[in-house]
C-alpha positions in Angstrom: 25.2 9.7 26.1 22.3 9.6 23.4 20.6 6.3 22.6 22.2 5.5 19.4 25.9 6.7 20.6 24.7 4.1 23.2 24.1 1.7 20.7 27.1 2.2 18.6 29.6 1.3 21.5 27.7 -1.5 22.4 27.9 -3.0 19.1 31.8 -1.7 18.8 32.2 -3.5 22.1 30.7 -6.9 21.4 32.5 -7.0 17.9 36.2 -6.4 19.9 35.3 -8.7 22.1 34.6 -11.2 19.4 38.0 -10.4 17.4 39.7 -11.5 20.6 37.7 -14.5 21.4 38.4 -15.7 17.5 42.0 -14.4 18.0 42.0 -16.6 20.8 40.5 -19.9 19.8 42.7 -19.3 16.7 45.7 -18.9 18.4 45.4 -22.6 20.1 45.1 -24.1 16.9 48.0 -22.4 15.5 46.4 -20.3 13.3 47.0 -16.7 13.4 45.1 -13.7 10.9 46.8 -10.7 11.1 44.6 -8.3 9.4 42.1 -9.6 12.1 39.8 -6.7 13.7 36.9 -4.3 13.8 36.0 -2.2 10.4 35.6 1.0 11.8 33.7 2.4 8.9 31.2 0.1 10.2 30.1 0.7 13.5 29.4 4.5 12.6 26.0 3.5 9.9 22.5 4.4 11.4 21.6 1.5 13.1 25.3 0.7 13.5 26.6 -2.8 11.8 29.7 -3.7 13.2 31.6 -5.9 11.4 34.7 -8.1 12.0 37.4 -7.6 8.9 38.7 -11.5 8.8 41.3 -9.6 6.5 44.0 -11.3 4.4 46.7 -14.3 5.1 48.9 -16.5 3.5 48.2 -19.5 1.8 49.9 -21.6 4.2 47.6 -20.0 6.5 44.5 -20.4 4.7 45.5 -24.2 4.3 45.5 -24.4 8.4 42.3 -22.8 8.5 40.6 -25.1 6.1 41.9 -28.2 7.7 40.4 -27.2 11.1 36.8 -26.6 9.8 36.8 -29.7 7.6 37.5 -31.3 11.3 35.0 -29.4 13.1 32.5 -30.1 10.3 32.7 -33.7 10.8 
């Protein structure tokens, strides 16, 4: 495996693993984003840049979410 295939499965790697662990902490507050996971046109740019698609919810949803960072930012 070259380098930069290296590289890119890595990043792919850490970025799943980071869905599931904000899945996961999500998940015990009630709060669940469907549309949640890794942009695989992402990971394939030179270096790669994986990014997390948050993705889209409901406003009921978004309402949840908003009340548990107001409490975190306190």
């Amino acid at each position: 495996m070259t380098t930069q295939r290296r590289a890119a499965v890595d990043a792919r790697n850490e970025a799943e693993a980071a869905c599931g662990e904000l899945a996961d902490v999500l998940g015990r507050t009630g709060i669940v984003l469907p549309s949640l996971a890794v942009d695989p046109v992402t990971f394939g740019c030179e270096p790669p840049r994986v990014l997390v698609e948050l993705g889209r919810c409901n406003v009921e949803t978004a309402r949840k979410l908003i009340a548990v960072l107001q409490r975190a930012a306190r």
